[in-house]
N, C-alpha and C positions, 0 to 999 in steps of 0.2 A: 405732135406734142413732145415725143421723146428726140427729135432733131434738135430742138432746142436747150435739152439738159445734158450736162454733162453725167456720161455712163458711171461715172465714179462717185458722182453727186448721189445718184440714186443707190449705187451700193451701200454708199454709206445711211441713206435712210432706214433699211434695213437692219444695219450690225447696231445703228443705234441705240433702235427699237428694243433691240436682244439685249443689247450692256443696262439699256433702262430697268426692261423686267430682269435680269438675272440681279441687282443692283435691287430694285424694289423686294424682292425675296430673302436676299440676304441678310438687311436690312431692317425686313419685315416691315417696309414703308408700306402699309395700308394704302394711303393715300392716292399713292403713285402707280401702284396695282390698281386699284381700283378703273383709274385712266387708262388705263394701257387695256382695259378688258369693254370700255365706253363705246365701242363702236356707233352707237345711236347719235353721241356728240356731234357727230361730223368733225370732229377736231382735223386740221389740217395739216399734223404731223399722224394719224391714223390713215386718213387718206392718203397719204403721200404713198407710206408703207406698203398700202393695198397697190397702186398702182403698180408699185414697183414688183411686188411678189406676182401679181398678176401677167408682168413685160415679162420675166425673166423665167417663172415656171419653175425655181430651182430652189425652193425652201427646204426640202431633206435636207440637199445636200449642205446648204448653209448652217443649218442648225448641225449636223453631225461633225460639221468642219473645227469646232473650236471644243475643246472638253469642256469649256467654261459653257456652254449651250446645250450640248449635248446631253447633262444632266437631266433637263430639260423635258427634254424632246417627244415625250410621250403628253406633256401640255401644249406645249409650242406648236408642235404640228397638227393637230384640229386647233387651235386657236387661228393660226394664220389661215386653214381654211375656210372656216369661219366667217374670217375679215376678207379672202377673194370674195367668198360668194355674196358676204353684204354689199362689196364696193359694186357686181356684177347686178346688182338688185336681185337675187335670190334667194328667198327670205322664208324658202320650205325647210324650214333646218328641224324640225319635227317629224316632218314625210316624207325623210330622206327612206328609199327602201335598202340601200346600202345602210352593210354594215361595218364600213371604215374606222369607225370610231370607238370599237368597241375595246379595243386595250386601253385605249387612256380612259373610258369610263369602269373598267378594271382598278384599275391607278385609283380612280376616284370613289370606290366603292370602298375600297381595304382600306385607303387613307383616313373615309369614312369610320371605320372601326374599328381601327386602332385609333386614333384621335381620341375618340370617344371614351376610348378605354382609360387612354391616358388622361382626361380630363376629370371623368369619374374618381380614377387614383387622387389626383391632386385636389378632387373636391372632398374628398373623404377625410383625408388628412388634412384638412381644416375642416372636419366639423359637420361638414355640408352634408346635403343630398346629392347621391350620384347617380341622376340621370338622366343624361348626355347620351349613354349607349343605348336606354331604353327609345330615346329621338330618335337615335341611326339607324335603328330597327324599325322604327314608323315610318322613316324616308324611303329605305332600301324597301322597304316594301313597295313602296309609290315608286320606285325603279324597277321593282319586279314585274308590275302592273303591263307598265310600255313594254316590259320587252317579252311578254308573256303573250303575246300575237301574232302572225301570221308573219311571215317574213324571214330574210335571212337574221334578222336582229336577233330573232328569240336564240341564238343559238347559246347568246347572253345572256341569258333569265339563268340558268345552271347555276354561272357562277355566284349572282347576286344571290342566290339561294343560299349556296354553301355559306357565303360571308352570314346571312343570316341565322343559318344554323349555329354558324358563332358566337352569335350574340345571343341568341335563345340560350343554347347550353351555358354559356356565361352566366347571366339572368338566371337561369334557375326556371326559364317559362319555357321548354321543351316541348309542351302541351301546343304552342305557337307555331312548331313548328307541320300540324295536320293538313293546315288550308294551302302549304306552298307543298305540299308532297303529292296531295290531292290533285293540286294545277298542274305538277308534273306526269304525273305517272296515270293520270285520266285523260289528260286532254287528246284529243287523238292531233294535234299539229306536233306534238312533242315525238321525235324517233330518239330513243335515250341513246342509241348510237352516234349519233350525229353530232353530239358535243364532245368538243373536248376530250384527251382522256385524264389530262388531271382534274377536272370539274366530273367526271364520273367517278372517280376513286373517292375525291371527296364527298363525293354526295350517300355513295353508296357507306363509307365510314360513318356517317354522323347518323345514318339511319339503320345503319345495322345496331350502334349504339342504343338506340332507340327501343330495337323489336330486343336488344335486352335487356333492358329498362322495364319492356313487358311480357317479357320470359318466355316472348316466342323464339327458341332456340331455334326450330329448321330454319326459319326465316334469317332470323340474324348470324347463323351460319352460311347461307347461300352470299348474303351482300358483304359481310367481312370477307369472305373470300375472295368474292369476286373485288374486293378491294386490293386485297393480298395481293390478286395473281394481277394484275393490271398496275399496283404499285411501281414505280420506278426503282429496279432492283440496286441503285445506288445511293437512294434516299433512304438508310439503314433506320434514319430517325422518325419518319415515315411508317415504316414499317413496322417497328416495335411497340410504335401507338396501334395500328391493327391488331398485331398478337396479343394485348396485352388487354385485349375483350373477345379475341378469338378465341383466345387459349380457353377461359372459362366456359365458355360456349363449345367447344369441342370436349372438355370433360365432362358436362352436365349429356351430353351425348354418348358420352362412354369411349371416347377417341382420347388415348393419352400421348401425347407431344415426346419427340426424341431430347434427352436431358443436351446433347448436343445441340440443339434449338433453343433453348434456355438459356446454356452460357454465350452462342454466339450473340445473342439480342441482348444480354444483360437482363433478363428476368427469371433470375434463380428464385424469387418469392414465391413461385411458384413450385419448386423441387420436390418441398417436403409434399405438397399438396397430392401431386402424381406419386410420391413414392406412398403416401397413405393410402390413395388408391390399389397403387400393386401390390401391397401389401393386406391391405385389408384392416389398416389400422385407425383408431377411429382418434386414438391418445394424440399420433403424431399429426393427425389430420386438425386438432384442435390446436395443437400447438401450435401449428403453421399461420389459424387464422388469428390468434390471438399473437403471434409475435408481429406481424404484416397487416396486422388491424387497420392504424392508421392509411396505410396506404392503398388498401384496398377499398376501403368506405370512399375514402376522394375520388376512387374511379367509378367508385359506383354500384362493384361485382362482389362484395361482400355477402350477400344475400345469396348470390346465385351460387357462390361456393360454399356454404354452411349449407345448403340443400344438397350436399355431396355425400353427407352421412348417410342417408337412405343406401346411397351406392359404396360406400362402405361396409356396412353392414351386410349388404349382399354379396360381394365378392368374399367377407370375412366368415360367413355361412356357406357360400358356395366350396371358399377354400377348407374347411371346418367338413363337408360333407365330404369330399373329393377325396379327404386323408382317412376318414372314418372307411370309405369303400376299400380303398387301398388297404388300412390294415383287416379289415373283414375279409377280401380278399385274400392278402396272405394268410389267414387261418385257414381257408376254405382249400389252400394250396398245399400247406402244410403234412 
C-alpha cells in the first residue's frame, strides 16, 4: 500500500488534518469541527489520516513540533488515538483499563466549569437564568460515576471531585457535596495517598471548609492543615486561601498565629482579632468584626469569630484574677 504513495503525500495528510482543526477552533467553525471529530463517517480524508498516524507511529512528536499544534495537544493526542484504534477496529474505548487519557479529561472537566461559569455571567446579565453550572455539576457527576471504580482510572475521580466542590460552593448547595465525600473516604478501593498531591490539597481544602461550616474545629483543623503543610510552598495564593479559614479555626482552639504570618500572607484583618484575644479585650475584638464585617461574611467565618467573646471574657477574668493575686500577694509580702 505505502509503496505506492509518496512518503510526503502522507505527511501532508496529517499537517492538514492539524491546520483544518487549529483553523476550525479559531474560527469557531462548528461545522468543520464537528467533521474532523466524525470518525463513524468513513470519510476518506479521516482515513487517510488514521493510515497515516498508524505507518509512522509519531503523533507527539508531530503535534509538539509546531506552536500552532502544540496548543493543542492535550485534545489532539487522545483524539488521534482515538482515530488509530477506530481505523485498527478497536472499538473498547470505554474498557480501556489504562489510564492515558486522564489529563485531557482534566482539560475537559475545568473547561467544563469555568464555561459554565462564564455562561451563567452572560446569562445573568441578560436577564436570564443561570444554570449552565448547575448542568456541569450533574455531568461531572456522571464523570464521577466511571471513574469511581476499580482500576488505575479512579485515580481521576479526586480530581472531578474537587471541580465539583467548585461548583457546589459556588451554587451555594454545599450540602451536595456529602454523597462524593462519602464515595471517597468509605470506599475501601480508594488509598487517599494514591492521588495526586495537588488533588489532595484540594480536596482536603474544600472540606476542611466544610467541618467549619459545621463547627467541627478538630476536624477542620487536621484537613486545613494537612492542606497547609502539603501546599506548594510557592503557590503563596494558595496558601492564604488556607490560612484564611485556618486562622479562625486555630483561634476558636486557643492557638493565636505570629503577627509576622499575618503581614507575610496579607491578612492583617485579622490583627486586631489576636490582639483582643491577648489582650482580653472584648471593645477591640468587636471593633475588628465590625470593621472586616463584609469580608468575613463572604468567607463564611464571621460566626466562628463572634464566638470568640466567650474566650475573651476568659482570658479578660483570667488576666483580672492573675493581677488581683499578684497585688494580694504583695500585701501578704509587705
Amino acid at each position: 500500500m505505502w509503496a505506492t504513495k509518496n512518503r510526503s503525500q502522507v505527511e501532508q495528510w496529517r499537517t492538514d488534518y492539524l491546520n483544518k482543526f487549529s483553523d476550525a477552533v479559531s474560527y469557531k467553525d462548528v461545522a468543520s469541527l464537528a467533521q474532523l471529530f466524525s470518525f463513524s463517517s468513513n470519510s476518506s480524508p479521516l482515513l487517510s489520516v488514521a493510515d497515516a498516524l498508524n505507518f509512522f507511529q509519531d503523533a507527539n512528536r508531530l503535534i509538539k513540533q509546531s506552536e500552532k499544534f502544540s496548543q493543542y495537544g492535550e485534545i489532539l493526542a487522545p483524539l488521534f488515538r482515538s482515530l488509530q484504534s477506530y481505523r485498527a477496529g478497536n472499538l473498547e474505548f470505554r474498557n480501556w483499563e489504562s489510564a492515558w487519557a486522564l489529563e485531557a479529561l482534566y482539560v475537559i472537566a475545568y473547561e467544563i466549569r469555568v464555561l459554565a461559569e462564564r455562561a451563567d455571567r452572560e446569562l445573568a446579565s441578560h436577564g436570564k437564568s443561570p444554570e449552565k453550572l448547575k448542568g456541569a455539576g450533574s455531568f461531572l457527576m456522571k464523570v464521577f460515576g466511571v471513574l469511581a471504580g476499580k482500576g488505575p482510572k479512579r485515580v481521576g475521580a479526586l480530581y472531578v471531585t474537587c471541580q465539583l466542590f467548585k461548583i457546589y460552593f459556588k451554587l451555594g448547595t454545599v450540602h451536595l457535596c456529602r454523597s462524593v465525600i462519602r464515595s471517597i473516604e468509605t470506599a475501601r478501593i480508594f488509598d487517599f495517598e494514591e492521588f495526586p498531591r495537588r488533588d489532595k490539597v484540594t480536596y482536603m481544602y474544600y472540606t476542611g471548609r466544610l467541618e467549619v461550616f459545621n463547627e467541627n474545629f478538630p476536624a477542620a483543623d487536621h484537613k486545613l492543615s494537612y492542606a497547609l503543610t502539603h501546599c506548594n510552598p510557592l503557590r503563596e495564593a494558595n496558601i492564604r486561601m488556607i490560612l484564611k479559614y485556618l486562622i479562625p479555626v486555630k483561634l476558636s482552639l486557643g492557638i493565636l498565629p505570629e503577627t509576622s504570618l499575618l503581614e507575610k500572607y496579607n491578612l492583617l484583618e485579622y490583627n486586631n482579632v489576636v490582639q483582643a484575644l491577648k489582650r482580653g479585650d472584648l471593645r477591640l475584638l468587636r471593633h475588628a468584626l465590625q470593621e472586616h464585617e463584609d469580608q468575613f461574611l463572604r468567607s463564611g467565618v464571621y460566626l466562628v469569630l463572634e464566638k470568640l467573646e466567650l474566650q475573651v471574657y476568659q482570658r479578660l477574668v483570667k488576666k483580672f484574677t492573675s493581677s488581683k493575686n499578684k497585688r494580694t500577694q504583695a500585701k501578704l509580702t509587705s
